[in-house]
N, C-alpha and C positions, 0 to 999 in steps of 0.2 A: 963277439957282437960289437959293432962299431956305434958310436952314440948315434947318429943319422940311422940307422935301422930301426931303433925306436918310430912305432905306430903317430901318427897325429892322435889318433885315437884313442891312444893309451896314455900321450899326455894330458888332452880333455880331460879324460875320465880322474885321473891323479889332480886332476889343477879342480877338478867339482868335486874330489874326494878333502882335500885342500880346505877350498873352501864353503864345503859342507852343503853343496848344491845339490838338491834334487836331481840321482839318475834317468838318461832321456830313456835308456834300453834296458830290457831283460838282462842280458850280459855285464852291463854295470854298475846294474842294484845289488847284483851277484859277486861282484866282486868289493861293489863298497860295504854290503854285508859281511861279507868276509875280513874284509881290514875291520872294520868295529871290532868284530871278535876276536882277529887277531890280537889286537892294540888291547881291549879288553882282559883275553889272558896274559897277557904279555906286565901287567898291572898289577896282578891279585892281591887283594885288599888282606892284611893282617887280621883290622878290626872291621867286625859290621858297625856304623852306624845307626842307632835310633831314634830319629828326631821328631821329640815328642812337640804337641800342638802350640804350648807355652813357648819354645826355643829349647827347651831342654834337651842334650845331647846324654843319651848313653853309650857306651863302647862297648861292643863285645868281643872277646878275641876269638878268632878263627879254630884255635887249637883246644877249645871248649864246648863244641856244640855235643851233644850224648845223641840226639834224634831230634831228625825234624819231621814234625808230621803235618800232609796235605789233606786239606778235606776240598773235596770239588764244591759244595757250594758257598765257598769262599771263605773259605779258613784253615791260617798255616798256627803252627804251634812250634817257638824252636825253641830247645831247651840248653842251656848254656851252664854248664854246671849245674847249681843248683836253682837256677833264675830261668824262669821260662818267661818266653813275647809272644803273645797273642795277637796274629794279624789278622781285621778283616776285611772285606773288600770282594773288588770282580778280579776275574781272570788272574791269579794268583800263579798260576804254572811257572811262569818263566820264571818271575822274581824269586820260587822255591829252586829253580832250576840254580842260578847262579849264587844264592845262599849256600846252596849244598858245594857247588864247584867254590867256593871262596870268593866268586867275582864281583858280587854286589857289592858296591861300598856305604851305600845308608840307604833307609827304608824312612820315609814318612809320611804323614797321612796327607793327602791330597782333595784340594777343594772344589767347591761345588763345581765353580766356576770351569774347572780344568776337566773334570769329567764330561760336560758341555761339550768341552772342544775336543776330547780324544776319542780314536775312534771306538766302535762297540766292544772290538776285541780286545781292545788295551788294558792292561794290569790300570787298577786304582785300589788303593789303599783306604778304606773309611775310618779304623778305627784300629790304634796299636796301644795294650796293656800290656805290661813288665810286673810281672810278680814274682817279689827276691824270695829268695829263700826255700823255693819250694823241691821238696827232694822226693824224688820215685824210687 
């Protein structure tokens, strides 16, 4: 393939993948979906982040989770050795989706404000407890 065989089209779409522009088509939401996820695995995070409401940072590492459990109306439970996180919130799937695959890099609680502007389906966070020490 010669560099001049390259699409116009496919440089657009790379130059609004770039710089983070809104796809105009089906075809290149589809594909800018695909590069996040790409780029996303291509990342995978060691530690989970948990950033608590004060600025508080917990780490957990990747190579400790025992179970994570999803409750549909709206609560995750991961358990990290002996220390379980208690997430609550909407739409929790996805963010259990990349917890379990490694790819979320921090979880925290998210405000009024931002729930406002996201859309209905959007994953939001209301409410995260870490309780150390607890063993099953």
């Amino acid at each position: 393939m010669k560099d001049n065989d390259v699409s116009h089209s496919s440089v657009v779409s790379f130059e609004r993948l770039v710089r983070k522009e809104q796809p105009d088509s089906g075809e290149e939401k589809d594909a800018a979906d695909g590069y996040r996820e790409a780029r996303a695995r291509a990342r995978e995070a060691s530690m989970l982040d948990v950033v608590l409401t004060d600025g508080t940072i917990e780490s957990f590492d990747y190579s400790l989770p025992r179970r994570v459990t999803f409750l549909p109306e709206g609560k995750l439970i991961l358990r990290f050795g002996g220390d379980s996180v208690v997430v609550e919130g909407a739409n929790l799937a996805l963010i259990r989706e990349q917890i379990v695959e490694g790819r979320r890099r921090f979880i925290r609680v998210g405000t009024e404000a931002e729930q406002d502007v996201k859309p209905e389906d959007a994953a939001h966070i209301e409410r995260i407890e870490i309780a150390e020490g607890i063993d099953e």
